[in-house]
C-alpha positions in Angstrom: -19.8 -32.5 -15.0 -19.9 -30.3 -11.8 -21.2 -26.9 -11.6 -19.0 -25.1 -14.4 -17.0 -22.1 -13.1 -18.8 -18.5 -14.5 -16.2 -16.6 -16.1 -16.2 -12.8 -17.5 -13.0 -11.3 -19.5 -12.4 -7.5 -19.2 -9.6 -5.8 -21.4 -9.7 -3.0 -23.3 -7.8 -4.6 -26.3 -9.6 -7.4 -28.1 -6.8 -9.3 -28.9 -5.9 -9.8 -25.6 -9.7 -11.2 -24.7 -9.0 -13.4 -27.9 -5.9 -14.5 -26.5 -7.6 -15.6 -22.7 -10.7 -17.3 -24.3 -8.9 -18.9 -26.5 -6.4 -20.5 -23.9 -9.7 -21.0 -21.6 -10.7 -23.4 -24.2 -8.8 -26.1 -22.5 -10.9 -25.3 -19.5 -14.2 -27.5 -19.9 -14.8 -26.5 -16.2 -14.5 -22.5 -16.9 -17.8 -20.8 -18.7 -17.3 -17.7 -20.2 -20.4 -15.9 -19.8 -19.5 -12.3 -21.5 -16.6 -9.8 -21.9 -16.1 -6.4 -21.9 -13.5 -3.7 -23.4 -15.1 -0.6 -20.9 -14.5 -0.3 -17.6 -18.4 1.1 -17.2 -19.8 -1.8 -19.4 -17.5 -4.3 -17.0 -19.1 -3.1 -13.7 -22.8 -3.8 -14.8 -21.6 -6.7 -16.4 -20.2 -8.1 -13.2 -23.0 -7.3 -11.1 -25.6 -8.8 -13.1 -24.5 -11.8 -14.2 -22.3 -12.2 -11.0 -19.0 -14.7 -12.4 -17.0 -16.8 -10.0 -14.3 -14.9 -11.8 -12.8 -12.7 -13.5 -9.9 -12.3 -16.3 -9.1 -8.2 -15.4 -6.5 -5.8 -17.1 -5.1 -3.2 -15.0 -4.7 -0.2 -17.2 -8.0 0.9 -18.9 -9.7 4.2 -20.3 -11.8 5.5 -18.1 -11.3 3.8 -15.2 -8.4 1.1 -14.0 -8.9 -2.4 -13.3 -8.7 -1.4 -9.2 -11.8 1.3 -9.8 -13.6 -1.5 -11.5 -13.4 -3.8 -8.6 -14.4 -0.5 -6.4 -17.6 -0.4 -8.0 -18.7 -3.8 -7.8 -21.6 -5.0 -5.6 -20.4 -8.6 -6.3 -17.4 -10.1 -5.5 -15.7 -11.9 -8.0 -12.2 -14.0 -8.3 -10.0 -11.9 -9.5 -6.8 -13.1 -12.4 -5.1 -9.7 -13.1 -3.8 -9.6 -16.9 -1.5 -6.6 -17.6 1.9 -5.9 -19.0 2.8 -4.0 -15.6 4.2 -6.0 -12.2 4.2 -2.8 -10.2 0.9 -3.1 -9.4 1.1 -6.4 -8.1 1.2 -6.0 -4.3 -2.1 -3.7 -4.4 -3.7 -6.3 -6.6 -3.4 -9.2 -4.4 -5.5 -7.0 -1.9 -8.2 -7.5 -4.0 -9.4 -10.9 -3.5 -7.0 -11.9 -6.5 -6.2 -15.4 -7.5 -3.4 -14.6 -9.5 -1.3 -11.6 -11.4 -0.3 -12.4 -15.3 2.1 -10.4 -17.5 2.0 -9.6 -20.9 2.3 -11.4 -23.2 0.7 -14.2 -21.6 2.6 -17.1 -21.1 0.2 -20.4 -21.5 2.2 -22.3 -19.2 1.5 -19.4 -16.6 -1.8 -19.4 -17.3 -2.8 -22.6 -17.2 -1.6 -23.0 -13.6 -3.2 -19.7 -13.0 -6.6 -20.8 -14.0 -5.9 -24.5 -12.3 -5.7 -22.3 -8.9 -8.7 -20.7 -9.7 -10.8 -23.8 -10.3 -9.2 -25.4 -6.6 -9.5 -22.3 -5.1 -13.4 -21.6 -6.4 -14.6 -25.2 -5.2 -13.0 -24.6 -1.8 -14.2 -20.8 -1.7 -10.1 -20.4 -0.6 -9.0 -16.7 0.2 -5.6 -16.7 1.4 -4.1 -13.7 1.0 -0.1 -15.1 2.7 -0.2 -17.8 0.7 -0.9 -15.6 -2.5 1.6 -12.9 -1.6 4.2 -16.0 -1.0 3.6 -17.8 -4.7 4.1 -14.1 -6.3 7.3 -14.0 -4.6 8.4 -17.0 -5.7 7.1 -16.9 -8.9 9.2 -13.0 -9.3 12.4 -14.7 -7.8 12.0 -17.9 -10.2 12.0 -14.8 -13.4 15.2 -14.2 -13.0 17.9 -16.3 -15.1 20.2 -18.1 -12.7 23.2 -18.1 -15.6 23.8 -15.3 -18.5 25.4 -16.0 -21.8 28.3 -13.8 -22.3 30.7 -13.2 -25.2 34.7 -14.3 -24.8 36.6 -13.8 -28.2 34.4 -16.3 -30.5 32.7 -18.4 -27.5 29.8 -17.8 -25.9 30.4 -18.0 -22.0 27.7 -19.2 -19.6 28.0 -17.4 -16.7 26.3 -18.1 -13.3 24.9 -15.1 -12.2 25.8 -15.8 -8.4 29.6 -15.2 -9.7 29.1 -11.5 -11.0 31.1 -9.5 -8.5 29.7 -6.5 -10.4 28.5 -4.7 -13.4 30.3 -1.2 -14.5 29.0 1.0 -17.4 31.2 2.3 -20.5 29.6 3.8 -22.9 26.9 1.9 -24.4 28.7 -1.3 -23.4 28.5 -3.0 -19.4 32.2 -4.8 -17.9 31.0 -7.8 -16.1 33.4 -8.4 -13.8 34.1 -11.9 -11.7 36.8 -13.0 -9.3 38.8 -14.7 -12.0 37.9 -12.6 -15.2 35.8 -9.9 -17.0 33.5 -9.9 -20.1 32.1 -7.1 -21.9 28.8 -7.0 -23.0 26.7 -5.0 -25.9 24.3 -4.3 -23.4 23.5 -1.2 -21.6 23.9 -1.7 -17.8 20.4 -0.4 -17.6 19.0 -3.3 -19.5 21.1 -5.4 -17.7 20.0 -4.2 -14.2 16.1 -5.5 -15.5 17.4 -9.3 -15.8 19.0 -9.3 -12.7 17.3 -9.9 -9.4 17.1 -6.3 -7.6 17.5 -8.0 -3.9 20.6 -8.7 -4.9 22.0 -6.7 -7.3 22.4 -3.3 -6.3 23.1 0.2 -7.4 25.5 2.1 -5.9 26.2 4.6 -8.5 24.4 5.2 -11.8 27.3 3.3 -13.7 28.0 0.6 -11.2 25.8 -2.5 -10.2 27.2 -4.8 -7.3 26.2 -8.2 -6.1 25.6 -7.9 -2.5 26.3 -11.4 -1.7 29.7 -10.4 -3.1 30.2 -7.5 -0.7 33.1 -7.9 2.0 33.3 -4.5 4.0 32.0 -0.7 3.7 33.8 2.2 4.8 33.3 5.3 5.8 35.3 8.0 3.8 36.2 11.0 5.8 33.7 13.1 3.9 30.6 11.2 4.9 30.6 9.3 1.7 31.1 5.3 1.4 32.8 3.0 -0.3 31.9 -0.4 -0.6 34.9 -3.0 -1.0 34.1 -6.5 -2.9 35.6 -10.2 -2.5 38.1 -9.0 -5.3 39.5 -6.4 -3.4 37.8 -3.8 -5.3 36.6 -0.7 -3.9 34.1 1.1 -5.4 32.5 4.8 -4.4 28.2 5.0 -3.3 26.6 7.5 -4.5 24.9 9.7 -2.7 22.0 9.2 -4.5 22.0 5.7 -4.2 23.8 5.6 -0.6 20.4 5.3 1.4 19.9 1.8 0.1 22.9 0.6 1.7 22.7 2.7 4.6 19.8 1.1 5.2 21.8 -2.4 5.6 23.7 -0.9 8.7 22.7 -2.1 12.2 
């Protein structure tokens, strides 16, 4: 076998370590040489015993995943494990391979870790091509078709047909070209399953598809109202005008 891959796993919960050496077990190639629940412990573990890479969680006592990495003398690969993406564009500063969510999807992971092994043999750092596989991977996380309720049937609903998404009560109206649904959903939850380039608030009750937007205008009070492929106008609010100000050239 070729020189095996040093590996350390840092997480404050011990479950979680379970859970990466135990899918690391597939890895003949990958040898864990320690883990660590302390940010404090991690750093001397690191620069002693020096790992090709690293399995790191983000949010820690004592110090975060980012001060661990500012501490180090050695320079490891880097997989982030956390239950937080909105750290991910500052972690793939950090010489990282790749960025995993909680709970940790083996089928993720595995092509994680496959990276890892490529990129380790070839000493690879390359930070575009990282940033562009994140943004894929994000886009690809968002459901292309919804399931919504009509009388006893269950609908499936291509996303890309949602003209847009208005709040009432704790229920959302989905609304298309040719019909509307209701769902049991808050338009808040909603909003997280939806792919925020494209689906934008304009009002805290109101969601639009921007790929379904046919003209703005300019009310004589400054305000805006944006008017959909269905004919529907619907009133920014001011809060949320900037974002599609921002659209204007």
């Amino acid at each position: 076998m070729e020189n095996p891959i040093s590996c350390i796993v840092i997480d404050d919960e011990q479950l979680a370590r379970q859970f990466v050496i135990e899918y690391l077990q597939d890895f003949e190639q990958v040898d864990i040489i320690g883990q660590s629940g302390k940010a404090s412990e991690a750093i001397r573990l690191i620069n002693d015993k020096k790992p090709d890479l690293i399995f790191l969680d983000v949010q820690m006592p004592g110090k975060d995943g980012f001060e661990v990495l500012e501490k180090l003398t050695h320079e490891p690969f880097v997989i982030f494990c956390t239950a937080y993406d909105k750290y991910a564009i500052r972690a793939f500063e950090k010489n990282t391979i790749d960025y995993l969510l909680k709970p940790l999807d083996k089928g993720r992971f595995d092509k994680a870790v496959g990276k890892a092994i490529e990129r380790i043999k070839k000493n690879d750092v390359n930070f575009e091509r990282m940033m562009e596989e994140f943004t894929q991977q994000k886009k690809s996380a968002y459901p292309p078709n919804l399931f919504v309720q009509k009388t006893e049937k269950l609908i499936n609903l291509p996303v890309s047909n949602i003209i847009c998404l208005e709040a009432s009560g704790d229920y959302t109206i989905i609304s298309t070209a040719t019909d509307q649904f209701v769902s049991s959903s808050g338009i808040s939850k909603l909003a997280t399953r939806l792919d925020p380039a494209v689906f934008i608030r304009i009002h805290r009750s109101t969601i639009i598809n921007i790929n379904q937007l046919k003209e703005l205008q300019k009310n004589a009070n400054g305000t805006l109202t944006v008017v959909m492929t269905n004919g529907k106008g619907y009133a920014v609010s001011r809060s949320y005008a900037k974002d599609i100000r921002k659209m204007i050239v």
